[in-house]
C-alpha positions in Angstrom: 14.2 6.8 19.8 15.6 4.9 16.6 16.9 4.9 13.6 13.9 6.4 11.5 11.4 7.3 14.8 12.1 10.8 16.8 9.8 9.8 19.9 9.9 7.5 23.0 8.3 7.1 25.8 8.6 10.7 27.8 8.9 13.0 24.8 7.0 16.4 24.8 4.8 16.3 21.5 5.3 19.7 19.3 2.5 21.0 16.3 2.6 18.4 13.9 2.7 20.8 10.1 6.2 20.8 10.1 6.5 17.2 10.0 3.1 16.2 8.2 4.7 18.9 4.8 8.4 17.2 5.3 6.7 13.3 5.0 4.2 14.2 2.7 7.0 15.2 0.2 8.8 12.1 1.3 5.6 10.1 0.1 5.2 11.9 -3.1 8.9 11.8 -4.7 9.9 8.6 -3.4 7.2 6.6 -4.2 7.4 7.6 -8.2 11.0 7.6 -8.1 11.1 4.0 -6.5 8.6 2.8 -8.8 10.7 3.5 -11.5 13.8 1.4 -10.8 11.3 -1.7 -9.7 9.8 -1.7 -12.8 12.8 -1.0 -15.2 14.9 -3.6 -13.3 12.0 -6.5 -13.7 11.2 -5.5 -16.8 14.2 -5.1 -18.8 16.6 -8.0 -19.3 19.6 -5.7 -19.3 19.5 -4.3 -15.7 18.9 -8.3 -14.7 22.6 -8.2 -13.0 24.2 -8.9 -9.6 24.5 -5.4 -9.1 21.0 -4.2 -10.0 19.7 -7.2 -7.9 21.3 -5.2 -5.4 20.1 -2.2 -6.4 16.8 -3.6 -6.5 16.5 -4.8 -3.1 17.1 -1.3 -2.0 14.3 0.3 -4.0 12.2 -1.6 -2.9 13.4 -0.5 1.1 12.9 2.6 0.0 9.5 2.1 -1.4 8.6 0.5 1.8 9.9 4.2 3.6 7.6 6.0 1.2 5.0 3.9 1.8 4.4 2.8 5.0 7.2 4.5 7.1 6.0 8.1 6.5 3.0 7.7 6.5 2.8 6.2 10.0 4.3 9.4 11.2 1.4 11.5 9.6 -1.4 9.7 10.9 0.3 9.8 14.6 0.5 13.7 14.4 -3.1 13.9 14.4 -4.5 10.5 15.9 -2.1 8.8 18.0 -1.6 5.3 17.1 -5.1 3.9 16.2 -4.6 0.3 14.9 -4.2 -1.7 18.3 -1.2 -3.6 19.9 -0.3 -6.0 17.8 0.0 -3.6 14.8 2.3 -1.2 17.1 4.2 -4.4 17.5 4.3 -5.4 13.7 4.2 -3.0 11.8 5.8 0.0 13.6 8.8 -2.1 13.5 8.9 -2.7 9.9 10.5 1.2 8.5 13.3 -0.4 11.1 14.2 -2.9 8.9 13.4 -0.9 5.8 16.1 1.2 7.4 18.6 -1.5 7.7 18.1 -2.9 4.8 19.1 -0.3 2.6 22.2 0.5 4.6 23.4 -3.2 4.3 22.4 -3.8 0.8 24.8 -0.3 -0.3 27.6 -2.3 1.8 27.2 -5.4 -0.5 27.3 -3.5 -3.2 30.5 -1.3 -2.3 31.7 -5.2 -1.8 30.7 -6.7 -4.6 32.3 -3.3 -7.0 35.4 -3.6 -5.0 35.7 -7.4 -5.9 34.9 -7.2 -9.2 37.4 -4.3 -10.4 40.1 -4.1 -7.7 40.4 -8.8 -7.7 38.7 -9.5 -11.0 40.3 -12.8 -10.3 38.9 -13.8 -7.4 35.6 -14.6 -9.9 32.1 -12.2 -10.0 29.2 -12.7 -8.4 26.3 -14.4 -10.2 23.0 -13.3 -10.4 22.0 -16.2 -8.2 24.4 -15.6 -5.7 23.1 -12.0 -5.5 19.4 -13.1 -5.2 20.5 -15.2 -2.3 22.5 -12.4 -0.4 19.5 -10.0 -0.5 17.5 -12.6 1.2 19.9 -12.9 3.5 20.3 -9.2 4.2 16.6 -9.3 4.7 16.8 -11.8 7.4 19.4 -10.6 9.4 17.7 -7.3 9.8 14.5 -7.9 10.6 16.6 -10.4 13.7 19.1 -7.4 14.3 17.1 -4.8 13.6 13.1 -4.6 13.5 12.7 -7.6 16.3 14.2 -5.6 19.0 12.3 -3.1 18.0 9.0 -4.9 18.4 9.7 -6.4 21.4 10.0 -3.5 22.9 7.2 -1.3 21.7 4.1 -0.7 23.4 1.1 1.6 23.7 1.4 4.3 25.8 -0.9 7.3 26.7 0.2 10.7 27.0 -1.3 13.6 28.2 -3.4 14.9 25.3 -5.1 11.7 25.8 -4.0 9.6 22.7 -1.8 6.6 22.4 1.4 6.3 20.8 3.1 3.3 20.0 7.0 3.6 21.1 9.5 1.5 22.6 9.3 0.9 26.3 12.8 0.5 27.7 13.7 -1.4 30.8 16.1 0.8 32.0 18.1 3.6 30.7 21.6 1.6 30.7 19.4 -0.6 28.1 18.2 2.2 25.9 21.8 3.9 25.9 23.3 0.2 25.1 20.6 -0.1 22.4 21.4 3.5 20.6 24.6 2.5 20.3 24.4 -0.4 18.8 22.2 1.3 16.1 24.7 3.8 15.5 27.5 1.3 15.5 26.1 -1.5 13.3 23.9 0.3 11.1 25.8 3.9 10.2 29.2 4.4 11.5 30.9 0.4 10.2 28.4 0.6 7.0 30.3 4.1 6.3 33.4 3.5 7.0 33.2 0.0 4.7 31.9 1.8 2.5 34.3 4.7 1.7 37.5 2.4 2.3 36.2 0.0 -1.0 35.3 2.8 -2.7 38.0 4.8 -2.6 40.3 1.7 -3.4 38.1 0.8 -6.7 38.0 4.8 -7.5 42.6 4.5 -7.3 42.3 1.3 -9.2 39.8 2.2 -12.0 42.0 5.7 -12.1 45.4 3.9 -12.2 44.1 1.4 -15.4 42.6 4.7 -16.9 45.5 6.5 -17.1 47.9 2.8 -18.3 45.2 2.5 -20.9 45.8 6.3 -22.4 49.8 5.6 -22.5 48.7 2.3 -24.8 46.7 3.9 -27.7 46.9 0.9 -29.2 44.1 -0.4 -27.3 40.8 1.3 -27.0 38.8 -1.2 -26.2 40.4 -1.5 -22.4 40.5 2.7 -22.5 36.5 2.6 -23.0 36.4 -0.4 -20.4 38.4 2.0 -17.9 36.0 5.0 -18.4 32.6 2.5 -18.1 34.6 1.4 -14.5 35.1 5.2 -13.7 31.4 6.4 -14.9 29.7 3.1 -12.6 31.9 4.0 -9.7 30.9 7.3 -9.7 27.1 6.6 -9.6 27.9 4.4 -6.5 30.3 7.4 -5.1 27.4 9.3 -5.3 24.5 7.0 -3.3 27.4 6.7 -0.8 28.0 9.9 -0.1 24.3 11.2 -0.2 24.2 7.9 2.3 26.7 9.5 4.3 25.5 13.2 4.1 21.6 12.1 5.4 23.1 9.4 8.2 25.9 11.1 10.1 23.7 14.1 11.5 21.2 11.5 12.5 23.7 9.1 14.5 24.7 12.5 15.8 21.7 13.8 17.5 20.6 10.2 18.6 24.2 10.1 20.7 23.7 13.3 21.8 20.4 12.8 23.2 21.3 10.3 25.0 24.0 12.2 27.1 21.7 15.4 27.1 18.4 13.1 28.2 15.2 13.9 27.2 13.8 16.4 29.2 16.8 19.0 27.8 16.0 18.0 24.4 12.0 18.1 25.0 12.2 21.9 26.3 15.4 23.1 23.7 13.1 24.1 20.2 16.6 23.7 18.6 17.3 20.4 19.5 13.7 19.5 18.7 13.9 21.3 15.3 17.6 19.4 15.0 15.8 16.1 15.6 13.3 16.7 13.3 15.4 18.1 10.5 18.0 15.0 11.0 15.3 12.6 10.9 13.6 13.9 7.5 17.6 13.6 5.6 17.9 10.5 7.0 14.1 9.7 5.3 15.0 11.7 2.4 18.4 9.6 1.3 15.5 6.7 0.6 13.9 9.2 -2.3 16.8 10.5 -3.8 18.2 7.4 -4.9 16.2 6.8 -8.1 16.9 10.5 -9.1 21.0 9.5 -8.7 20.7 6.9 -10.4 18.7 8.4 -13.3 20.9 11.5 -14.3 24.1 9.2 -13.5 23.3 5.6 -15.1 22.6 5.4 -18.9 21.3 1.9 -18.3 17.9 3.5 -16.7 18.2 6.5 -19.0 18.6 3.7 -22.3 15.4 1.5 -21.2 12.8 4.4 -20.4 14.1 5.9 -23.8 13.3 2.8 -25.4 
């Protein structure tokens, strides 16, 4: 089990409708959606900031969910895994760093906000600076998260005679070291980082909003204070759809580890919880671009122009 895969090796298979309806929908709004915010960030010279190179980065994650993560789970409802061992290997793998990488890249960006409203001082980031720490955050998870991964999956054959490609653990003290870490590193920190910058910008920006309505003299810095308030609010809101979608996943993956697999692989709730969990944690990666469309009047300003 993973971050964005429900199975491993002993797991009892159920139908497969539930899941194939839940991905298909995963595939058809976040593929548009995603689409969207690649195109209006390349395209228009305005987005072309730090923070939309950030933004950026994580649409294009998400595309990558919509596209090659969910449909991987369709196909292996009906078929098994029919693309071989090296694929199993490389590409099963890759949603894992899809996964990451939009979890890391919303921690830059809670970073970079937090810098550049609560220590304006300490100097911005520059677009080229940003551009170098989303290749970076695509390194170090495809080393922290997907290569693990693919070293460890394999084809296996279960009883209704297909294969399935899922990680093979040595032992169990490895597999229960290995959720942990997931849950660790790549939802509880990210979350916690996460909500203590924000809510630090969200008391600044508050604090200089209410200064700047005593001194009616300047409205310029009043109008600056409200743009601070309005951007931190879009970013509120991806963090705590973030937060909403992740925490029930970490959750369940904890909890089947101390339950084990063969009480989770008879219990229909726990199979229903797992599956449920899994599609909010897909689902954070298409609502993105729907956040950020009724909240930013960037994207609302270039697609009505």
């Amino acid at each position: 089990m993973t971050l964005f895969n429900n199975r491993s090796s002993n797991d009892t298979y159920q139908p497969a409708t539930i899941t194939t309806v839940l991905f298909a929908f995963v595939i058809a709004t976040g593929f548009p959606g995603n689409v969207l915010i690649v195109t209006a960030i390349i395209a228009r010279q305005r987005l072309r900031t730090p923070c939309y190179c950030l933004v950026l980065s994580i649409a294009i994650a998400d595309l990558g969910m919509a596209l090659i993560a969910a449909p991987q789970r369709i196909i292996e409802n009906y078929i098994g895994w029919p693309f071989g061992r090296f694929l199993c290997n490389f590409l099963v793998s890759i949603p894992e760093l899809f996964v990451s990488v939009s979890v890391m890249t919303h921690t830059a960006i809670a970073m970079e906000r937090y810098r550049a409203i609560v220590q304006p001082f300490k100097g911005r980031m520059s677009l080229k600076t940003a551009r170098v720490v989303v290749a970076a955050i695509w390194f170090a998870c495809y080393i922290t998260a997907a290569l693990p991964q693919a070293i460890m999956l394999d084809l296996v054959q279960h009883l209704d005679g297909k294969f399935y490609c899922v990680p093979m653990f040595p032992s169990m003290s490895v597999r229960r070291v290995y959720e942990f870490y997931l849950v660790l590193v790549f939802i509880a920190l990210p979350l916690i980082f996460q909500s203590w910058c924000y809510v630090n910008v969200f008391v600044f920006a508050r604090r200089e909003l209410n200064l700047s309505r005593k001194n009616t003299d300047n409205k310029d810095a009043f109008q600056r204070c409200k743009k601070k308030i309005r951007l931190v609010l879009v970013l509120v809101s991806l963090v705590a759809v973030f937060q909403i979608c992740s925490i029930p996943r970490g959750a369940l993956m904890l909890i089947r580890e101390f339950e084990g697999d063969a009480v989770m692989g008879t219990n229909m709730f726990y199979f229903y919880a797992d599956v449920i969990s899994l599609f909010a944690y897909y689902i954070k990666h298409m609502i993105n671009p729907i956040i950020l469309w009724s909240t930013s009047s960037e994207f609302r300003f270039c697609y009505g122009n």
